[in-house]
C-alpha positions as CSV (number, residue, x, y, z in Angstrom):
1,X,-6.6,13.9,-28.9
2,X,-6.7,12.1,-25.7
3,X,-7.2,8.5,-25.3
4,X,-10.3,7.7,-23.4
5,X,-8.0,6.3,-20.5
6,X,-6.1,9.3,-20.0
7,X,-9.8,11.7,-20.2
8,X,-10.5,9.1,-17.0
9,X,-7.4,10.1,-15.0
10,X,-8.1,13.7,-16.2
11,X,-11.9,13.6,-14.8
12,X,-10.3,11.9,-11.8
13,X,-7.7,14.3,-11.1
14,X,-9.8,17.2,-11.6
15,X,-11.7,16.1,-8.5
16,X,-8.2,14.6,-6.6
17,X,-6.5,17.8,-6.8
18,X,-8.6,19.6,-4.2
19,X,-7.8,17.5,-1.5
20,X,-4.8,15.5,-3.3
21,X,-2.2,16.6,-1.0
22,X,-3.9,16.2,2.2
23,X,-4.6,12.3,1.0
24,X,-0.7,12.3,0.2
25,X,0.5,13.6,3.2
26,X,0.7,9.9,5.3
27,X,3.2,9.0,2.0
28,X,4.8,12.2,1.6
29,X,6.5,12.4,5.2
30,X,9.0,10.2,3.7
31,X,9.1,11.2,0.3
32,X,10.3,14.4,1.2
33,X,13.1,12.3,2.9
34,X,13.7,10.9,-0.9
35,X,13.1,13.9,-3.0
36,X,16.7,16.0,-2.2
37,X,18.3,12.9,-2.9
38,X,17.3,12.1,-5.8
39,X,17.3,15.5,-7.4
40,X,20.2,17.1,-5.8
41,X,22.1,16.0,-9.1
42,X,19.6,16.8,-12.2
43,X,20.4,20.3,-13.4
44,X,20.3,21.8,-17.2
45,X,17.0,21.5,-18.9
46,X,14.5,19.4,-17.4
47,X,11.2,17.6,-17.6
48,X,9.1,16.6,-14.9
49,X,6.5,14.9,-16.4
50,X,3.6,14.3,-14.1
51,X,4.8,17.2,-12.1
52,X,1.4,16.9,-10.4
53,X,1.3,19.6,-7.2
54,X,4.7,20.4,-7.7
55,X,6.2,18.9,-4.5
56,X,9.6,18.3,-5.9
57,X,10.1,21.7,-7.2
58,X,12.0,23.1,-4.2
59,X,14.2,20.5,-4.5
60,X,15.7,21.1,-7.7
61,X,18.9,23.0,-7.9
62,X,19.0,27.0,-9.3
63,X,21.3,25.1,-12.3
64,X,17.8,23.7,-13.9
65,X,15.3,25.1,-15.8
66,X,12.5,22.7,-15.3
67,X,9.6,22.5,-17.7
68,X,6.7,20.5,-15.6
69,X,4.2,19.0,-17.3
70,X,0.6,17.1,-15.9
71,X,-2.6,15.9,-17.3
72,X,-4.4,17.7,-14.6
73,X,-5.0,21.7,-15.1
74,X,-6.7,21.6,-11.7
75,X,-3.1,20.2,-10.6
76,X,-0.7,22.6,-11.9
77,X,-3.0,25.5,-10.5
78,X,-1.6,24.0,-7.3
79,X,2.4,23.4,-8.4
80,X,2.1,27.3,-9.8
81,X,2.2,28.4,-6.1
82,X,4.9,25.8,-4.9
83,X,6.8,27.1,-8.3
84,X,7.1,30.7,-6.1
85,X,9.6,29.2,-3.8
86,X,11.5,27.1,-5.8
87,X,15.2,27.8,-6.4
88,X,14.9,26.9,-10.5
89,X,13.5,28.5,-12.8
90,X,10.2,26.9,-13.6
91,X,7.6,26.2,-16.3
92,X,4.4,24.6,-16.4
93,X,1.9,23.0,-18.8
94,X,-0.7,21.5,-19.5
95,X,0.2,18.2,-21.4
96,X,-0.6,15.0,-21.8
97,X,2.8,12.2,-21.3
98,X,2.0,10.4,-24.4
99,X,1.6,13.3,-26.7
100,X,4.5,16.0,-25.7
101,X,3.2,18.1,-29.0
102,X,4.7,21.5,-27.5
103,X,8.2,20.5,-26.6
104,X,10.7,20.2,-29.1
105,X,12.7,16.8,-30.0
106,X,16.2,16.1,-28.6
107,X,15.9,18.9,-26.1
108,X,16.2,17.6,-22.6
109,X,19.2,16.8,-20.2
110,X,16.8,15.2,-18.0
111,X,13.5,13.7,-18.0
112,X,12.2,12.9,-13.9
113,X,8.8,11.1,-13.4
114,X,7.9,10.1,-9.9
115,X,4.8,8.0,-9.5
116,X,3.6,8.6,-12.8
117,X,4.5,5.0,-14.2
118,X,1.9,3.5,-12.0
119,X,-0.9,5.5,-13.0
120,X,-0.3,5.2,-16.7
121,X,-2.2,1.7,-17.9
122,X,0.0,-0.6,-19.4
123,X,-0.5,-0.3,-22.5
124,X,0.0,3.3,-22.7
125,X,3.5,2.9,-21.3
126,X,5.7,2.2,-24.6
127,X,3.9,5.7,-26.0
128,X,4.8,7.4,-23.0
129,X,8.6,6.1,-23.1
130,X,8.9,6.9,-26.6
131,X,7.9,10.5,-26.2
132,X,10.5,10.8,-23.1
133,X,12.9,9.2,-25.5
134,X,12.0,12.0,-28.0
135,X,12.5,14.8,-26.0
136,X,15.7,13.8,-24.3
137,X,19.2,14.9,-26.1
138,X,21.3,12.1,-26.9
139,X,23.1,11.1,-23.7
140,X,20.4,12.9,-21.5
141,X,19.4,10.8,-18.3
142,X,16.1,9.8,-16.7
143,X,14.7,9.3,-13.1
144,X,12.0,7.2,-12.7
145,X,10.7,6.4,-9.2
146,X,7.4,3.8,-8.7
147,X,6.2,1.2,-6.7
148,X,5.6,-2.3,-7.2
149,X,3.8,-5.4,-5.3
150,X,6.9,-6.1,-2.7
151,X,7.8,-10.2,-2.9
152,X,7.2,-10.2,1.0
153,X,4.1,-11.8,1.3
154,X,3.2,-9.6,4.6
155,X,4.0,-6.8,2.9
156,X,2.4,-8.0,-0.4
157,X,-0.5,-9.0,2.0
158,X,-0.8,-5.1,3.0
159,X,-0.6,-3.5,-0.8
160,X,-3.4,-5.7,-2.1
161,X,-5.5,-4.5,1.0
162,X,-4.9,-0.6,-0.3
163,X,-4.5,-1.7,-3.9
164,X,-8.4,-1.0,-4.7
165,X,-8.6,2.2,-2.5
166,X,-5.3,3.5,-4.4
167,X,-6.6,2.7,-7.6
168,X,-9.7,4.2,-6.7
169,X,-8.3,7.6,-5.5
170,X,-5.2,7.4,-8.2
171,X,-6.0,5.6,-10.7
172,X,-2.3,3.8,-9.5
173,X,-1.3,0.3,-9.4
174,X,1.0,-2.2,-8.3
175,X,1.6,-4.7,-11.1
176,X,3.0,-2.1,-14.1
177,X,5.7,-3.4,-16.0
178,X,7.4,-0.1,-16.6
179,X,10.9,-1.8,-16.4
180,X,10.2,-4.4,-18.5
181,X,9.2,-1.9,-21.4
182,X,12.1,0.2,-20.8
183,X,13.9,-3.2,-21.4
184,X,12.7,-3.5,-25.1
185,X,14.1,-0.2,-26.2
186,X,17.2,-0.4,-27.8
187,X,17.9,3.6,-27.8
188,X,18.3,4.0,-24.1
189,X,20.9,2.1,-21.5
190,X,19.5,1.3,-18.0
191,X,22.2,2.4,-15.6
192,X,21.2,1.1,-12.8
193,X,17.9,0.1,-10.3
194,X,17.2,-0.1,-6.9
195,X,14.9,0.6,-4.1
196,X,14.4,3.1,-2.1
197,X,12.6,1.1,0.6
198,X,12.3,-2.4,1.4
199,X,11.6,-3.6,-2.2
200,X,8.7,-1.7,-3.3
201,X,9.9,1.4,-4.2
202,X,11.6,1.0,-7.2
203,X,14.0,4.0,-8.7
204,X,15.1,3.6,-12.5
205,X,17.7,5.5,-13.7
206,X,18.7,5.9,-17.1
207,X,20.1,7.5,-20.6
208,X,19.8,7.8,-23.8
209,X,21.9,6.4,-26.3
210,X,24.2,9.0,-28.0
């Protein structure tokens, strides 16, 4: 069963996805500076979990089998076709991040989320990290790239002006505390963080512990 938060982001996606990608498109000319980069390295078996329209698929290496998984039916319809020209082998579901009921414990090399921490309210976050901790083999690694109010105040100055528009469209924010909550888990080790640009976009990288 879904919680009523998530059934909102589904009912929002299901509208989104038809013109998701055009709205992403500003954003995504430099993503898909980011994207080789930080998958040219995942390999094995692999969950993308909100794989969304499937724009990092390409990118994965023909050494992974990626399993992607998203909320939105309406959005995998659309990573399906990007799947065709993607040098991994690929498969897709329909599954909600905090209840990964179909895939099996201990199973994953990797687990990659991109944007998919700032959609998820806060208080669905610890669910959403114990699942990944779940599914990921002792030792398997994580990616997670999201973006955060920057400490610049111009900068911060410009966020809050999309912030309602974003969260509108999205259902993203800002001000989640996804590292934090990694932070209280004892069963995985932070590796390291950094960001990707200026300091807003923030990549997490991971393991858990063996």
């Amino acid at each position: 069963m879904r919680d009523a938060s998530t059934q909102l982001l589904a009912k929002k996606y299901r509208v989104t996805s038809w013109f998701y990608d055009i709205l992403d498109y500003p954003w995504e000319r430099q993503y898909r500076h980011w994207r080789p980069l930080l998958l040219n390295n995942v390999e094995g078996e692999v969950l993308e979990a909100g794989v969304g329209t499937g724009r990092n698929l390409r990118y994965y290496s023909s050494t992974a089998h990626v399993t992607g998984v998203d909320l939105s039916s309406e959005m995998l319809a659309i990573a399906k076709k990007r799947a065709r020209q993607a040098r991994c082998s690929v498969t897709l579901m329909p599954q909600d991040a905090l209840h990964l009921r179909d895939l099996p414990s201990a199973h994953f090399d990797w687990y990659i989320a991109t944007f998919l921490y700032c959609v998820l309210p806060d208080e669905l976050q610890p669910r959403a990290l114990e699942e990944m901790i779940r599914v990921l083999k002792p030792g398997g690694r994580f990616k997670l790239l999201e973006i955060v109010y920057s400490k610049d105040e111009t900068l911060r100055r410009r966020q809050e002006f999309l912030a309602l528009l974003v969260e509108k469209l999205y259902g993203a924010r800002f001000d989640r505390h996804t590292l934090e909550y990694l932070r209280e888990k004892n069963s995985i080790e932070i590796l390291s963080t950094r960001f990707l640009k200026a300091d807003t976009y923030l990549l997490i990288e991971g393991r858990k512990k063996f």
